[in-house]
C-alpha positions in Angstrom: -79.6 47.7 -2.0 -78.7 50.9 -3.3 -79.2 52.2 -6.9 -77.3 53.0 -9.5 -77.8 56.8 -8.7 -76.7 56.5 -5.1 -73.6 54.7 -5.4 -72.8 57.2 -8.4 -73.3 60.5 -6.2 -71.5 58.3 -3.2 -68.4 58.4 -6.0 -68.4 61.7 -6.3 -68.8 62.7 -2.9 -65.7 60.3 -1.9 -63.8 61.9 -4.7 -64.2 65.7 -3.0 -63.7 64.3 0.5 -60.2 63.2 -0.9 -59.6 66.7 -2.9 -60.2 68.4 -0.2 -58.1 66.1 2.5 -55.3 66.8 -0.6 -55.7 70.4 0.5 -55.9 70.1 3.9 -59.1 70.9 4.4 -60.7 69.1 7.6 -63.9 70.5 8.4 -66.5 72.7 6.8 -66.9 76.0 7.6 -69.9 75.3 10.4 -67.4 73.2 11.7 -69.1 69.8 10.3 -66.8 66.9 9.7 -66.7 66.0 6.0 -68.4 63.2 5.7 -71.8 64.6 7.3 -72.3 66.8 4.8 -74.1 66.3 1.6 -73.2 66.2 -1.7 -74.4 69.5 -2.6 -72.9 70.9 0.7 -69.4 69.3 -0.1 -69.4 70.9 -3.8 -70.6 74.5 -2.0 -67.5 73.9 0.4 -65.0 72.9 -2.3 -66.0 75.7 -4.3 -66.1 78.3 -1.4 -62.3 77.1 -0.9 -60.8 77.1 -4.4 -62.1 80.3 -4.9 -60.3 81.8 -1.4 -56.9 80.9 -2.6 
């Protein structure tokens, strides 16, 4: 069973997954689909995006 701490960062990941679908972002820059990469690695990705446009 997972904690409270894991389903809360699984959340959040979910929720930048779906930004980033919104923007038509696929796959991370090492070529990675979404959902392998962790949390940390997602927010480094979204960031790296938003700030390109």
């Amino acid at each position: 069973m997972k904690n409270i701490s894991d389903r809360v960062t699984g959340n959040k990941k979910q929720l930048i997954i779906q930004q980033l679908l919104n923007l038509e972002f696929y796959k991370s820059s090492d070529d990675r689909q979404l959902y392998e990469l962790t949390f940390h690695e997602l927010r480094q990705e979204y960031n790296n995006y938003i700030n390109k446009k």
